[in-house]
MIZABA-350203 format. One line per field, with one value per residue (C-alpha): residue number from 1; chain; x, y, z. Coordinates in steps of 0.02 Angstrom, whole numbers, plus 50000, padded with zeros to 5 digits. Example, Ala and Ser with C-alpha at 12.3 -4.5 7.8 and 13.67 -1.06 7.14 Angstrom:
REM residues 2
n = [1,2]
chain = [A,A]
px = [50615,50684]
py = [49775,49947]
pz = [50390,50357]
END
This chain:
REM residues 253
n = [1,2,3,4,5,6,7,8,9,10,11,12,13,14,15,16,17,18,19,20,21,22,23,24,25,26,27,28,29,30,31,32,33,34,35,36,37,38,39,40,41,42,43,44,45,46,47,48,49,50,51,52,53,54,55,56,57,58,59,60,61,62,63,64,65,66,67,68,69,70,71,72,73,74,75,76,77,78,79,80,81,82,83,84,85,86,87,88,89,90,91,92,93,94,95,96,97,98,99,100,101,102,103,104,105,106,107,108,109,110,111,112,113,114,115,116,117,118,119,120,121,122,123,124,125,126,127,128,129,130,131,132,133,134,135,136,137,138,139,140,141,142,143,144,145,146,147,148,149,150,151,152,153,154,155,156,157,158,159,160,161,162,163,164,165,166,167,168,169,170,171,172,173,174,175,176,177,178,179,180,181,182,183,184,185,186,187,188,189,190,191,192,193,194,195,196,197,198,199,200,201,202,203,204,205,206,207,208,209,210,211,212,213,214,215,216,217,218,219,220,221,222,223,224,225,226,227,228,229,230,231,232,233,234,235,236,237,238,239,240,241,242,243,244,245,246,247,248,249,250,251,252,253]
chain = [A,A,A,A,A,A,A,A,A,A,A,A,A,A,A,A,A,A,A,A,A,A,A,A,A,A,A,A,A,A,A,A,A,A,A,A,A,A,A,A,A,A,A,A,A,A,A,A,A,A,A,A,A,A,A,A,A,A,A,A,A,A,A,A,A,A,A,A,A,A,A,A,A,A,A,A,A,A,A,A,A,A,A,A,A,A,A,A,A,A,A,A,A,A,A,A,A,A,A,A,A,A,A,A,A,A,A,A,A,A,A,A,A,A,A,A,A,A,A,A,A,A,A,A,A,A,A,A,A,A,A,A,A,A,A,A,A,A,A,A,A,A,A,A,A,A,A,A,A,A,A,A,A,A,A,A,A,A,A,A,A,A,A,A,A,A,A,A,A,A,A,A,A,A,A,A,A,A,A,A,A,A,A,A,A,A,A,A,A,A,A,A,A,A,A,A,A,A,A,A,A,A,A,A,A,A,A,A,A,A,A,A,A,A,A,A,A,A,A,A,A,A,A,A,A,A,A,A,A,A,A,A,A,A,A,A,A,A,A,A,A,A,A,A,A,A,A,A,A,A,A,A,A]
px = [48979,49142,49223,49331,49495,49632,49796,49870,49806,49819,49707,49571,49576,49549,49411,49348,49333,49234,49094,49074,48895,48894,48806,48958,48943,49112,49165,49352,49399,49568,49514,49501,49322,49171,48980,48994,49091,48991,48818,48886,48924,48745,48678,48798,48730,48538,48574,48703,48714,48903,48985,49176,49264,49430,49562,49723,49794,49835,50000,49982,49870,49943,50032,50107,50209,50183,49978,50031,50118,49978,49830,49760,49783,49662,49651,49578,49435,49397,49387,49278,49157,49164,49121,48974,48913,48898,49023,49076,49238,49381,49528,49675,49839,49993,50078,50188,50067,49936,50103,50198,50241,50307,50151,50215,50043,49913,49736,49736,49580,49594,49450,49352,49513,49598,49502,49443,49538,49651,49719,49764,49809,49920,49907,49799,49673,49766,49820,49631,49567,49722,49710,49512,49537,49640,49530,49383,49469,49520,49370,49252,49085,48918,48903,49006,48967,49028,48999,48943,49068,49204,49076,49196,49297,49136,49100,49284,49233,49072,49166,49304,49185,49083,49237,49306,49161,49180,49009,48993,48859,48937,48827,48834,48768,48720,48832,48842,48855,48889,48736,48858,48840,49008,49031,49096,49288,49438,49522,49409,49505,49661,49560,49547,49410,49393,49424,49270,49167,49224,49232,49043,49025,49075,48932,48830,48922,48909,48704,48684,48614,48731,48894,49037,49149,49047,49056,49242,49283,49155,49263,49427,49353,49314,49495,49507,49609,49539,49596,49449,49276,49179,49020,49026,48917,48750,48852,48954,49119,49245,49411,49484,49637,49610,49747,49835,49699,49625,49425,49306,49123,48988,48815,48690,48639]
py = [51629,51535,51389,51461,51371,51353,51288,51364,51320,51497,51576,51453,51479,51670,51636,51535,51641,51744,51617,51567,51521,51446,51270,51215,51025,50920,50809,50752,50667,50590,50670,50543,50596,50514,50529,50430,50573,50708,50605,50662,50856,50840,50814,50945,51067,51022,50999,51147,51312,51320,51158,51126,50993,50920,50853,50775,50618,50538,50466,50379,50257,50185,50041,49993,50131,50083,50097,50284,50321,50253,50317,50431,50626,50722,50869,51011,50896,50875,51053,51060,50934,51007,51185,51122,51026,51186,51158,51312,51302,51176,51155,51080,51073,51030,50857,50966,51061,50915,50820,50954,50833,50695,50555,50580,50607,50463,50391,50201,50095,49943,49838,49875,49916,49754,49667,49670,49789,49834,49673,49644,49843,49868,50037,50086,50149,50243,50355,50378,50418,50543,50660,50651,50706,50829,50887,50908,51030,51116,51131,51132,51066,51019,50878,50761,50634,50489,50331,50156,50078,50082,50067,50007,50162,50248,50151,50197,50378,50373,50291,50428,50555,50491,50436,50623,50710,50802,50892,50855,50725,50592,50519,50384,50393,50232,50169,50232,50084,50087,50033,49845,49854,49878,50015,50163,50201,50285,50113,50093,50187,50086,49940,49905,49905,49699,49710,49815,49708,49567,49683,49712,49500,49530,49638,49506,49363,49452,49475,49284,49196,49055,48991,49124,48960,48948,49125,49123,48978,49070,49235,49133,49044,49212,49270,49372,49362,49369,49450,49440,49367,49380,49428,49571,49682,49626,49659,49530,49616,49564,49640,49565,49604,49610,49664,49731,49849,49819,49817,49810,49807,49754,49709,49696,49526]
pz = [50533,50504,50620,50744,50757,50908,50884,51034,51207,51285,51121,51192,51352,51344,51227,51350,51482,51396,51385,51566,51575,51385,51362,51272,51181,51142,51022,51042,50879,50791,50623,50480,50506,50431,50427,50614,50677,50580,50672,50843,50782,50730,50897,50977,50891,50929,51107,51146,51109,51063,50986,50995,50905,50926,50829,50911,50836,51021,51026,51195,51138,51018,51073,50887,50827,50633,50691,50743,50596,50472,50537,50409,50441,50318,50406,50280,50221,50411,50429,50279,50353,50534,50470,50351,50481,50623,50726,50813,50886,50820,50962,50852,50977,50961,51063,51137,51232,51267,51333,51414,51557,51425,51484,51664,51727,51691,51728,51751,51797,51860,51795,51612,51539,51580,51472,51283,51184,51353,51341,51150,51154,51341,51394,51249,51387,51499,51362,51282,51483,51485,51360,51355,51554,51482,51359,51477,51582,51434,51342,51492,51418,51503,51364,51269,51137,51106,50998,51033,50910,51047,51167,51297,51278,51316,51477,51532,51489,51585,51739,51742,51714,51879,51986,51963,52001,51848,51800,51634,51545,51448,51309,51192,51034,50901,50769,50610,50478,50309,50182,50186,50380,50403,50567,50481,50567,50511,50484,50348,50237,50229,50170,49985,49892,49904,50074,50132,50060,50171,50307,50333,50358,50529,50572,50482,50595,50741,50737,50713,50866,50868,50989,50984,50951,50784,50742,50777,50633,50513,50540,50503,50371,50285,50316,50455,50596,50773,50897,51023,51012,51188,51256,51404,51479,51386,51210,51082,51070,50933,50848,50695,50573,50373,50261,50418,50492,50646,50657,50821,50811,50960,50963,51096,51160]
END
């Protein structure tokens, strides 16, 4: 049976209405996907009995307009690997439906996403909360995945998800690495060659047990730029720039 896909809003919601009592699973994606992304369809599908993807390149949080216009868009292999993969359903909308009220509307938290990536990235947060609130009523699942790598995006989620009573589990899933370490992302794919190489020594920095000061000066001394280094809720958090692509990775302590 092939992937269903919606690009309008109203052809999904009278589908959904149809399947009222459904154990419906949710992954909301930017596309670019990769085997990460494919990791989390995997585990929709085991634990739900219909699976619906997403794919909405969010332009709210992006606070660097060149960032927004690079990110990669690769949309018919991503419908390739969603349908191989079992996903069901594949909502695809347009910005002018998802933003109807031109950003007018907006979740903001006061605390999590104040730090960390909400402080190098200002207001980066309010749009991810936004249109994955907006998403949740539109999809209506009972469970949605998401991954560790931006695992403070997925404490944000968790939080929202909780503060607005909203009935739906929220579950984080490990990170996918690459056989060099290096957390498998979208990003990856503007790097060259030479740079994903170096890219998987931050992994490798990040697992040694020694001062963050030290850790910082080995990252620069390998040639990347840091934006944060800090440990946070039990995990080592860091983002760093090579050849103009931003990369975040976390450990556990």
């Amino acid at each position: 049976m092939s992937m269903k896909v919606f690009k309008k809003l109203s052809e999904w919601r009278e589908y959904r209405r149809n399947l009222p009592d459904a154990k419906i699973g949710f992954v909301p994606t930017m596309g670019a996907l990769h085997e990460g992304h494919i990791s989390l369809i995997r585990r929709c599908c085991r634990e739900n009995e219909i699976t619906v993807a997403s794919i909405f390149v969010n332009p709210t949080q992006f606070n660097d307009k060149n960032d927004l216009k690079n990110y990669p868009r690769t949309y018919e292999r991503d419908h390739e690997m969603l349908e191989k993969s079992g996903t069901d359903c594949l909502f695809y909308p347009t910005q002018e439906e998802m933003y109807s009220d031109n950003f007018n509307y907006r979740v903001v938290e006061n605390n999590v996403s104040k730090v960390l990536c909400g402080l190098s990235r200002p207001g980066h947060f309010e749009g991810v909360m936004t249109v994955v609130l907006k998403l949740f009523n539109i999809v209506k699942p009972r469970r949605t995945y998401f991954g560790e790598k931006d695992y403070q995006q997925l404490m944000l989620i968790k939080e929202m998800a909780e503060s607005f009573f909203l009935d739906i589990e929220v579950i984080g899933c490990p990170i996918v690495r690459e056989s060099s370490g290096l957390a498998m992302s979208s990003r990856n794919e503007r790097l060259s060659e030479e740079g994903r190489k170096k890219a998987s020594v931050l992994y490798k920095l990040l697992s040694e047990k020694r001062e963050k000061s030290e850790i910082n000066k080995s990252l620069e001394a390998e040639g990347f730029q840091v934006d944060y280094l800090e440990d946070l809720f039990g995990r080592r958090f860091a983002a760093v720039i090579l050849e103009n692509v931003r990369l975040i990775d976390n450990v556990q302590l």
